[in-house]
Structures are given as C-alpha cells and as structure tokens.
VOBA-1610 file (N, C-alpha, C; in pm, whole numbers, padded with zeros to 5 digits, always signed):
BEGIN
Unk-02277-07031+04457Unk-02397-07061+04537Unk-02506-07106+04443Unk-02578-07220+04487Unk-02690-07303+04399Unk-02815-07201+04425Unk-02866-07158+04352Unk-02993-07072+04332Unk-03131-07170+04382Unk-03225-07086+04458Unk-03319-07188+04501Unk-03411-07218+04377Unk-03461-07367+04368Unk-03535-07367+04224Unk-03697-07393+04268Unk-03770-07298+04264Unk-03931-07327+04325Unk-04037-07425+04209Unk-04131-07458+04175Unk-04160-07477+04123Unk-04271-07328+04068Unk-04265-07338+03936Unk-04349-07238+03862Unk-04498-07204+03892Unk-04490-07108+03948Unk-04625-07018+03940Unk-04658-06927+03870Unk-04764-06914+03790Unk-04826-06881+03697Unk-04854-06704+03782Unk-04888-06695+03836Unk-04935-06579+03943Unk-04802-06519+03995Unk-04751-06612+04053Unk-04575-06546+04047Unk-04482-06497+03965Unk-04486-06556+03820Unk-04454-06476+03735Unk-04515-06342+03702Unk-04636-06319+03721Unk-04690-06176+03698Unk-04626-06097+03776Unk-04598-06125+03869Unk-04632-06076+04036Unk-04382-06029+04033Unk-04363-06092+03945Unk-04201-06100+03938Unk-04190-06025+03841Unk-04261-06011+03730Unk-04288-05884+03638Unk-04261-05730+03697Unk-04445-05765+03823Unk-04423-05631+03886Unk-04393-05650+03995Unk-04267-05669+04043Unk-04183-05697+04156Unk-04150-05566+04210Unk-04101-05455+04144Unk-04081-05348+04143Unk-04216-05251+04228Unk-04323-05288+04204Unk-04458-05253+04265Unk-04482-05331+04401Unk-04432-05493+04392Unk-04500-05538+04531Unk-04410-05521+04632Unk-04270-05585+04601Unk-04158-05587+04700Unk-04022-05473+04701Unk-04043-05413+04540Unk-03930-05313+04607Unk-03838-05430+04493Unk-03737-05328+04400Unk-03648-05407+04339Unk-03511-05388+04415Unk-03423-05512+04428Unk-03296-05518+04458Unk-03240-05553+04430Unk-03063-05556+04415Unk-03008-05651+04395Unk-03036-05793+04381Unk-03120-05857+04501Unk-03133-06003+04500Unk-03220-06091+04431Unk-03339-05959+04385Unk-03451-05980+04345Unk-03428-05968+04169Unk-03297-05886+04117Unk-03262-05872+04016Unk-03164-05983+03955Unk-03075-06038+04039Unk-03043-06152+03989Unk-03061-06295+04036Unk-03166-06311+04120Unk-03238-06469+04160Unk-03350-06452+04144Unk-03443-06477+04073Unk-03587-06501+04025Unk-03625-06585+04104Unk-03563-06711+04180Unk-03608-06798+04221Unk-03623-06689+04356Unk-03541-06647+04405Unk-03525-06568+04513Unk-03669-06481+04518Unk-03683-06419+04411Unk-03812-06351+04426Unk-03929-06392+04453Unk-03945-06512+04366Unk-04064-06632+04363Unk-04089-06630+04493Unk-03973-06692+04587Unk-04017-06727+04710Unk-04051-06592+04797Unk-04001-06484+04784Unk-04002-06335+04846Unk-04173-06340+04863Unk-04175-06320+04733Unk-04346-06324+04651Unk-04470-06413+04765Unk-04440-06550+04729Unk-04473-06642+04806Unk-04481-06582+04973Unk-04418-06580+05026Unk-04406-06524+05193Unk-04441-06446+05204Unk-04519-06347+05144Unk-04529-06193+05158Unk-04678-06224+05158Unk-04710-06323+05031Unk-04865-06341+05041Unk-04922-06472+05137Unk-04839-06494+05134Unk-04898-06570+05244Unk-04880-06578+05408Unk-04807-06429+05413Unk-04862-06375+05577Unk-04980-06335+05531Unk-05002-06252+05459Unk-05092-06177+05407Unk-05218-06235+05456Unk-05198-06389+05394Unk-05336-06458+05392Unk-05363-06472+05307Unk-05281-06499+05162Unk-05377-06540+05031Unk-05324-06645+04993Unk-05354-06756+04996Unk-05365-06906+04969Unk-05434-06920+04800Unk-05329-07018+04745Unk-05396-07073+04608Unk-05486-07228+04677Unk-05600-07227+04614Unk-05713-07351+04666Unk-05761-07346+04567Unk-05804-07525+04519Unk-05885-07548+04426Unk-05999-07542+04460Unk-06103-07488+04392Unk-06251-07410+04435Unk-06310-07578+04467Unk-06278-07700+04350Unk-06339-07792+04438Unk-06333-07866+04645Unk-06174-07809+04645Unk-06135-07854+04740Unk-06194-07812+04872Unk-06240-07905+04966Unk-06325-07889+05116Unk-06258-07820+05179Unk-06350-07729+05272Unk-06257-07660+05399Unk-06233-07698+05495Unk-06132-07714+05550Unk-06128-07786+05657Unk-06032-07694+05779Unk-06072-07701+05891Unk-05992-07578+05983Unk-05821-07609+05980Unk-05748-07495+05967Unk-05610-07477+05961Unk-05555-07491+06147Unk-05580-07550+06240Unk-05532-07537+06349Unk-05477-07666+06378Unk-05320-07670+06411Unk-05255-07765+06378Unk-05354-07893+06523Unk-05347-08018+06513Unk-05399-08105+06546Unk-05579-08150+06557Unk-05638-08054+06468Unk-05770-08029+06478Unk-05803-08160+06359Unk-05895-08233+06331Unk-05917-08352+06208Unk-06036-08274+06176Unk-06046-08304+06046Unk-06174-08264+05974Unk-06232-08344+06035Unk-06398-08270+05999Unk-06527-08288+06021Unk-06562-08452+05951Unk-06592-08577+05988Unk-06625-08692+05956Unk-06746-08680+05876Unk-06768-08744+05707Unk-06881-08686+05618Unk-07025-08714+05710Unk-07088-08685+05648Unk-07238-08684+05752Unk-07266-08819+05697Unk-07338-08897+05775Unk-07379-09085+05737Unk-07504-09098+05700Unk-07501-09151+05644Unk-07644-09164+05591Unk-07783-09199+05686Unk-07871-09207+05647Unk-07999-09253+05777Unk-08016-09399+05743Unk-08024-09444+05824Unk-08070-09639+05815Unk-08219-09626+05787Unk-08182-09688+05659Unk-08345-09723+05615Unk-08416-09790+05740Unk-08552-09777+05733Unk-08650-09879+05863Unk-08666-10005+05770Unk-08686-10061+05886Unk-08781-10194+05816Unk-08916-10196+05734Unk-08942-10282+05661Unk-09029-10273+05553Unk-09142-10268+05632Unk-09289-10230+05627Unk-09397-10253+05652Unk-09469-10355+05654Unk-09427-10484+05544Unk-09515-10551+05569Unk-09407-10665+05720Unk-09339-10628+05724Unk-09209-10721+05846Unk-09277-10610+05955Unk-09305-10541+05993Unk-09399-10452+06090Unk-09517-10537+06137Unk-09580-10504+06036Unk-09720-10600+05994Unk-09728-10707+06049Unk-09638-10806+06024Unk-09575-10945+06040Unk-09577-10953+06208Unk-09501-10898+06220Unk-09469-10903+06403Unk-09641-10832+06502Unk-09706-10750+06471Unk-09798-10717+06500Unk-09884-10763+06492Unk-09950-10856+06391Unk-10031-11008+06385Unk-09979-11102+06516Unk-09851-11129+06455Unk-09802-11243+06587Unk-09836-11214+06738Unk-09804-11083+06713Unk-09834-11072+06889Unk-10001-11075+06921Unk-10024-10989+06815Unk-10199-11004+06848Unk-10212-11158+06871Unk-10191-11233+06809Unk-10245-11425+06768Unk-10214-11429+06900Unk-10086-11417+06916Unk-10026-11476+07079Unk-10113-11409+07216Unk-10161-11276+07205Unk-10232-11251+07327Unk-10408-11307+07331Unk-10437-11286+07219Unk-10577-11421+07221Unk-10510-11485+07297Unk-10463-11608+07267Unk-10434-11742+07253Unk-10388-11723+07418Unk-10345-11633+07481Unk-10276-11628+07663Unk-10423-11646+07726Unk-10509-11483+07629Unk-10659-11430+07747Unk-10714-11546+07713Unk-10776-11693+07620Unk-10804-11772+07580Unk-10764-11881+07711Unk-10636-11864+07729Unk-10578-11961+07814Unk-10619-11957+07979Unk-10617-11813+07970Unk-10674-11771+08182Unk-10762-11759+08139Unk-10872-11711+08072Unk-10981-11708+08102Unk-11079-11839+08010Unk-11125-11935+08009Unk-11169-12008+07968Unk-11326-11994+07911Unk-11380-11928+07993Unk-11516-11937+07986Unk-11529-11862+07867Unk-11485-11749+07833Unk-11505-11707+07727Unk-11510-11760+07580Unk-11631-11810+07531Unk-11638-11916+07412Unk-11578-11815+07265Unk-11496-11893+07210Unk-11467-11881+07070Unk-11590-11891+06947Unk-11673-11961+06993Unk-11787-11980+06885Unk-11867-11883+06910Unk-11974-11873+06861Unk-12046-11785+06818Unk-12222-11836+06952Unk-12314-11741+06983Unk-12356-11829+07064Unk-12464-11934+07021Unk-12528-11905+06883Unk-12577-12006+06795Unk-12518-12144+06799Unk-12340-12149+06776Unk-12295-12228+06756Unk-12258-12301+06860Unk-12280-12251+06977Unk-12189-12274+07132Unk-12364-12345+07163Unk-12416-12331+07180Unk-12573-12354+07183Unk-12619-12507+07062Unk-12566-12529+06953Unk-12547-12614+06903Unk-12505-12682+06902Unk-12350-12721+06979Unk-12276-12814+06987Unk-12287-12854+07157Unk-12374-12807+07217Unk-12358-12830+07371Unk-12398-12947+07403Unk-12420-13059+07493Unk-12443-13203+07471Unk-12606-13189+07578Unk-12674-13198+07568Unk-12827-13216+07621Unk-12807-13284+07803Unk-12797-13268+07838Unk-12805-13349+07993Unk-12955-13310+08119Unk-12884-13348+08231Unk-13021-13311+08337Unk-12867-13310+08485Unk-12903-13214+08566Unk-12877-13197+08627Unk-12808-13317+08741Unk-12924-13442+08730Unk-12849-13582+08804Unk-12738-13614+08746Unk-12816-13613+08634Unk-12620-13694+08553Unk-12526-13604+08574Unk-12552-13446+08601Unk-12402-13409+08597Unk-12357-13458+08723Unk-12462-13415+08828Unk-12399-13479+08943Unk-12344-13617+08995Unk-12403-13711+08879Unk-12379-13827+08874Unk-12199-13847+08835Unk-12197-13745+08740Unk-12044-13798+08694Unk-11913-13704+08746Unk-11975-13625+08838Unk-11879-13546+08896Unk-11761-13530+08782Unk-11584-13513+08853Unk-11529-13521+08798Unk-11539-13539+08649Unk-11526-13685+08599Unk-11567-13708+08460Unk-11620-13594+08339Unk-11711-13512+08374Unk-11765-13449+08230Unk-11685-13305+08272Unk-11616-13319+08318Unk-11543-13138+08326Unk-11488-13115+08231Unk-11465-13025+08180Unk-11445-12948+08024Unk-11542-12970+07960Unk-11700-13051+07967Unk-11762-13027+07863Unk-11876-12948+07864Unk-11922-12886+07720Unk-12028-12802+07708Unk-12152-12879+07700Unk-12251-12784+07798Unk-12343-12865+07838Unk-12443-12797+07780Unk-12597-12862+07788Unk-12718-12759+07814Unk-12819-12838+07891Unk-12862-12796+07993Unk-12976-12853+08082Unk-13111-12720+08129Unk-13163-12776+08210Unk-13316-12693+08259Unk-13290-12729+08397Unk-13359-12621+08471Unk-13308-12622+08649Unk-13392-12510+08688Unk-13405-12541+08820Unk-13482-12471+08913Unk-13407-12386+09017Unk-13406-12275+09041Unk-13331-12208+09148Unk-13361-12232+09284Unk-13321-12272+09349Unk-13314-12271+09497Unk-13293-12182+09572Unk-13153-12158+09559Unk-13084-12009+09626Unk-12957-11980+09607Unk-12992-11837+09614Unk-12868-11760+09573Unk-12750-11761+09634Unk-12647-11743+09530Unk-12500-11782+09621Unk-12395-11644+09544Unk-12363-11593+09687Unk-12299-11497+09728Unk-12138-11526+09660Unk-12015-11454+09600Unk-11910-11424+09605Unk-11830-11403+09724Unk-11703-11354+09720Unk-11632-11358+09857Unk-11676-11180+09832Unk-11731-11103+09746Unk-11746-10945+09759Unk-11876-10890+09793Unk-11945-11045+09841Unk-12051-10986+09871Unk-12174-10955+09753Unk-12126-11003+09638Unk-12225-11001+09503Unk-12301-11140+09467Unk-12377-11117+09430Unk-12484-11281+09390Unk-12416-11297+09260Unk-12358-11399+09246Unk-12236-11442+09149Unk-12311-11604+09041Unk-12404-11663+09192Unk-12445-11743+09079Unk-12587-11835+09199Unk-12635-11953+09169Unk-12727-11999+09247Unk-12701-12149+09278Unk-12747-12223+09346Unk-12757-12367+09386Unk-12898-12426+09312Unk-12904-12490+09254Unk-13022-12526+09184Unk-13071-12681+09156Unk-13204-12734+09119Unk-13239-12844+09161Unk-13285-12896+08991Unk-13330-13007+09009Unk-13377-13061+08875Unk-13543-12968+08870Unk-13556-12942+08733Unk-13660-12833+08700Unk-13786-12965+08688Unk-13776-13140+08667Unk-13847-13205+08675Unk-13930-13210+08817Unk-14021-13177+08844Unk-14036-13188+08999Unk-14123-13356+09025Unk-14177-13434+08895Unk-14164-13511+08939Unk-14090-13659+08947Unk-13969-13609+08951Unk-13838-13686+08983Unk-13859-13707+09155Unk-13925-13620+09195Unk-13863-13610+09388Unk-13738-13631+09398Unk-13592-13562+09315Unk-13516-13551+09376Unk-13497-13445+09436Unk-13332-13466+09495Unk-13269-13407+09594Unk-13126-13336+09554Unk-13109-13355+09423Unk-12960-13302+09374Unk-12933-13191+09396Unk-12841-13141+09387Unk-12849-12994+09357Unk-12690-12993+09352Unk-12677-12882+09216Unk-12578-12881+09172Unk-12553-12676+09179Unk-12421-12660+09147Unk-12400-12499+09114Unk-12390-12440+09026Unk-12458-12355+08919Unk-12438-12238+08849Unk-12406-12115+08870Unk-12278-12069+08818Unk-12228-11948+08837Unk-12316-11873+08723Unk-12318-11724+08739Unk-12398-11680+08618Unk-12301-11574+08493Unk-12390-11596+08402Unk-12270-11518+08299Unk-12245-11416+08364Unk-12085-11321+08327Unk-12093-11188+08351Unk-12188-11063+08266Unk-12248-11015+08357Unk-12323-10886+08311Unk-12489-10943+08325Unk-12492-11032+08395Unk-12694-11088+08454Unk-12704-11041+08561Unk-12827-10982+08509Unk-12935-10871+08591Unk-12982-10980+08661Unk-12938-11004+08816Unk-13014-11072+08891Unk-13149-11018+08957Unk-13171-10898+08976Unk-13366-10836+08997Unk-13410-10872+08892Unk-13373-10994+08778Unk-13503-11041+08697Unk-13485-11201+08721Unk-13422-11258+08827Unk-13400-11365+08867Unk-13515-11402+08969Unk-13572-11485+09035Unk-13605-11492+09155Unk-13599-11670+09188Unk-13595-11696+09292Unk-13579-11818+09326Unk-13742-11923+09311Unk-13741-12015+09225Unk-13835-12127+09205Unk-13846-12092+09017Unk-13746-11967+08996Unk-13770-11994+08808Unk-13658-12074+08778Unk-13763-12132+08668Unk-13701-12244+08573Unk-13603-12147+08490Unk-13496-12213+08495Unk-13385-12174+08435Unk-13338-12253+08277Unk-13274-12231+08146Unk-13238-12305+08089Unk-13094-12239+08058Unk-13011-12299+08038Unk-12838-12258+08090Unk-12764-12395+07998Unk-12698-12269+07886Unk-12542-12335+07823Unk-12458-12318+07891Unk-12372-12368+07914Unk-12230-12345+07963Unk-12138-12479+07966Unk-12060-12467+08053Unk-11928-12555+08067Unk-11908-12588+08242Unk-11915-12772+08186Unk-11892-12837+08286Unk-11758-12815+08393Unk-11763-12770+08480Unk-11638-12744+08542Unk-11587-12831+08682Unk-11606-12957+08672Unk-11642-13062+08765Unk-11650-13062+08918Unk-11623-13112+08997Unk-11684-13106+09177Unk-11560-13023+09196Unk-11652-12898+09314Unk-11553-12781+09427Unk-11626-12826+09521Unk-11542-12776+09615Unk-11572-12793+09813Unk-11648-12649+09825Unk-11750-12649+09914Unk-11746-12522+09963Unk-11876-12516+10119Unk-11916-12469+10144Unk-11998-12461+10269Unk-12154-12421+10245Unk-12225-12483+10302Unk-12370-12492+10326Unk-12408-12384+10436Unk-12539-12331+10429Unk-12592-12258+10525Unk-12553-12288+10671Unk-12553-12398+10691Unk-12540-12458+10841Unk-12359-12477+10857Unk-12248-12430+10766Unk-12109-12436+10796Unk-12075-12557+10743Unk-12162-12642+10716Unk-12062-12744+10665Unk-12007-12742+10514Unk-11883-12853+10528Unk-11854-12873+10400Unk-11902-12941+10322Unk-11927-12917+10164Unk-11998-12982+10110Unk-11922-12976+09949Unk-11944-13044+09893Unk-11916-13094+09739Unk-12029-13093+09636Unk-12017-12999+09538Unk-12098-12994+09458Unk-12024-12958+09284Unk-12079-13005+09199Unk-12088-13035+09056Unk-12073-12841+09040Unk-11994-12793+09007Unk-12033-12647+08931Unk-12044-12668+08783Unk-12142-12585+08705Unk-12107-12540+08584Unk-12151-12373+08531Unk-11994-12339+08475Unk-12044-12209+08454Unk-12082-12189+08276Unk-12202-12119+08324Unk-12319-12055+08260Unk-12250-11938+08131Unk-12233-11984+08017Unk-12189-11870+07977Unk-12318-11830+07860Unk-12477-11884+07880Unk-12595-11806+07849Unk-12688-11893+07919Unk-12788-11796+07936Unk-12914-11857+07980Unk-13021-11791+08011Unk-13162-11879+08001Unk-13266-11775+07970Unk-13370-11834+08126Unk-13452-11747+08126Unk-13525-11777+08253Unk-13664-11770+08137Unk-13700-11904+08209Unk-13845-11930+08162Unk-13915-11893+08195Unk-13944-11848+08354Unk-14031-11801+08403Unk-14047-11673+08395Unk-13957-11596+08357Unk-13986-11406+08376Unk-13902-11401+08178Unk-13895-11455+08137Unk-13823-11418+08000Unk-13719-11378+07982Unk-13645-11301+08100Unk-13526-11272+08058Unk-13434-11392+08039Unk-13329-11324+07946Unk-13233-11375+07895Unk-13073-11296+07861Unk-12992-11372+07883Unk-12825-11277+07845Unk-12746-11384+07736Unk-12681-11334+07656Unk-12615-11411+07574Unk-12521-11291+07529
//
C-alpha cells in the first residue's frame, strides 16, 4: 500500500512529535507519518484552526457568497474655474433674454442715454409715424390728459407741443417711466422727456373712437413746472 504523501508542515511536525498528547499513539500513527500529518490536519481543522497569512483579506467562508468589491474611489468634481465658466455664461445669456422682452430698460447710463438722444418736437414725431421707431429721442410737451392702463392706473398722458405759439393740434402719447409719482404731475406742465420712439398704436378717444397716435416711452423726465423729476 502507497503511503499518503502531504506536503510538509512545519506545525505538523511538532504536533507528530507530540502525537502521543494530541491524538493518542497507534499503530497507524506509528508507522505512517503521512497518516498522522493528515490525522493532525482534520482534527484541527474541525476544531477551527486555519493557517492564514496575516497579510491575507477576510473574506466570508459560505460556499457561493463573493467577496466584498474594493471600495471605489470618489470622482473628483470639476475644476472651479469650468464652474465659473458656465455661471458667467448663463448670467451673459439672461441679460441678453430680460434685454430682449423688456426693451425700455436702457443699457447706458442716464447721462449717457440723455446724450445720445436725437433733439426733436413733438410734430415731427408725429410727422414720421412709423419711420423713427426704435429711436432715442428728447423733446418738451405739454400735458393734456391723463391716460389710464387696462388696471385702472395713470400709466402715462396724451400731450401737445409745449410751443403754444405753433397753434397746433398734435398730440402724441407718453407712457411714463416706472416708479413716477403722478400727485406731482398735473395737466398744462411742461414736460421734458428722454425716451424711445415706439412708432403709431390704435387706441380710443374720450368719445369711443378709434384713433392713431405716435407713442414714446419715457424712460426719464423732468417736469418744468413743479420740478420734479425720475431718472
């Protein structure tokens, strides 16, 4: 009979030394060493004592269970100034929308909006209807009367040439900036008003009819007659 051949354990040889102490000597144990080795082996390892290299990971002994997958690293973020980057853009881009619906709101400064405005009189705007829309104006005017919103607010006035001796008859519309204190308004003050030509709307006269008039909205203006002013 071929003797079983284990490979050498260092711990098993001690342990085959004192064989006599762990397992009890016998016949089998006296003439197969290999026999013992393995005796040795099975005895400790119902036991529960396993040889492991102290480097080696633990991983659970239950047959079909997979170790634990290593932990992954964290994804760096994106850099700050690529943050930065995208947060400009969008700012640029929402100007550039509120810029787009809302018009009246001037980019310049009102020194400068006041400087570049083109000098006119109230006939000529009405004279060129259509034609001068989009441009920045500045004229002098007389209030006539006040003109109501659809909410029921005095939003802006109908007004005449501030020359009275022209004897005309024009009359064109100014809306008024937002945030004018109209109780420092009253009707027959001379008005002087920057703003932007916004060329002929339809709309209705005291008596229901329809009528066509030149608007321009006012984005400053000062009253000559009582001093106030908004800018």
């Amino acid at each position: 009979m071929q003797q079983l051949q284990l490979p050498p354990f260092p711990w098993l040889e001690l342990f085959a030394r004192l064989g006599t102490f762990a397992i009890g000597e016998s016949p089998i144990t006296r003439t197969s060493p290999g026999v013992l080795h393995c005796v040795i082996f099975c005895r400790f390892y119902e036991g529960g004592i396993m040889y492991q290299s102290p480097n080696q990971p633990q991983y659970p002994s239950q047959p079909g269970e997979r170790p634990p997958a290593p932990p992954r690293s964290p994804k760096k973020l994106p850099s700050l100034w690529i943050i930065a980057s995208i947060a400009g853009a969008l700012v640029l881009l929402a100007v550039a929308i509120g810029y787009a619906f809302n018009p009246s709101k001037p980019l310049l400064s009102p020194a400068q909006f006041k400087a570049q405005a083109q000098d006119t009189t109230v006939e000529n705007l009405d004279k060129d209807g259509n034609a001068g829309k989009g441009s920045d104006v500045h004229f002098t005017c007389k209030i006539l009367k006040f003109v109501k919103d659809g909410s029921g607010n005095t939003a802006g006035a109908n007004v005449e040439s501030a020359d009275t001796s022209s004897y005309s008859f024009t009359v064109i519309h100014v809306e008024f900036p937002s945030g004018t204190n109209v109780a420092e308004l009253n009707e027959g003050d001379t008005l002087e008003v920057w703003g932007t030509d916004e060329g002929v709307f339809s709309g209705q006269n005291a008596l229901g009819g329809t009528v066509q008039e030149v608007a321009v909205n006012a984005l400053y203006l000062t009253d000559d007659t009582t001093g106030y002013g908004i800018e």
